[in-house]
C-alpha positions in Angstrom: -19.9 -16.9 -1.8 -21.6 -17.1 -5.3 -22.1 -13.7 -6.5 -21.7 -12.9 -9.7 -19.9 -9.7 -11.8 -21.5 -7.8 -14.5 -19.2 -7.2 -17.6 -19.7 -5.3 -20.5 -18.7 -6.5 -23.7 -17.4 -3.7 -26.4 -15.5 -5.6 -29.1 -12.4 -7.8 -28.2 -12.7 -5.2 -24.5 -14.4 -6.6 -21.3 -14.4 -4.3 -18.6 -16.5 -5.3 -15.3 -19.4 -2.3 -14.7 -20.6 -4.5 -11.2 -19.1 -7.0 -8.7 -21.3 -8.7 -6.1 -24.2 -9.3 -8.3 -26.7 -11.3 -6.5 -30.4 -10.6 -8.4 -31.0 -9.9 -12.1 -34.5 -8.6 -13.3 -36.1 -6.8 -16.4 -38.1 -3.8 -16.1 -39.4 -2.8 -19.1 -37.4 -4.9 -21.6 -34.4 -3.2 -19.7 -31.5 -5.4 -17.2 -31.4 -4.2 -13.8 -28.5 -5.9 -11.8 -28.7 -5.5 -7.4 -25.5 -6.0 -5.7 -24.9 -7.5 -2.2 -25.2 -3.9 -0.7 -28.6 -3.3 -3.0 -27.6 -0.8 -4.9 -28.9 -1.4 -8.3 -27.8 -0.5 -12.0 -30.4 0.2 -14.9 -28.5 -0.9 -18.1 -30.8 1.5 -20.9 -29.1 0.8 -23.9 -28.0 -3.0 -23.5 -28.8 -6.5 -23.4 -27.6 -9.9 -21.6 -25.3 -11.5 -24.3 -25.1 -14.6 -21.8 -24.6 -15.6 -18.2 -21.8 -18.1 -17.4 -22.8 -19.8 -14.7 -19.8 -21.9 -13.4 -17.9 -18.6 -13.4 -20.5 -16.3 -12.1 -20.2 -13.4 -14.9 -23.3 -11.6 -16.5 -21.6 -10.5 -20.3 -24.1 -7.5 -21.1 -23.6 -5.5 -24.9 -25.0 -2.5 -26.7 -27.9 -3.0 -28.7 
């Protein structure tokens, strides 16, 4: 499977906030990440640093 998991960035700390990530929208200038199961997260006060791709993580960090 390709899902993806969300970490947040704080520093030199990672720590992993979502696993099974499968959609990533905006709503209103916010990221809201679904799972698998579609529960979703609303991320208020941060932004998508970067996505990798070949490893499937979404790096999120406060604004």
């Amino acid at each position: 499977m390709c899902e993806a998991k969300a970490v947040v960035v704080e520093g030199e700390k990672e720590e992993v906030i979502m696993k099974d990530v499968v959609f990533l929208y905006f709503k209103d200038g916010k990221p809201v990440l679904r799972n698998i199961m579609g529960e979703e997260m609303i991320f208020e006060d941060y932004e998508v640093e970067s996505v990798d791709f070949v490893h499937h993580v979404i790096y999120l960090r406060l604004r």
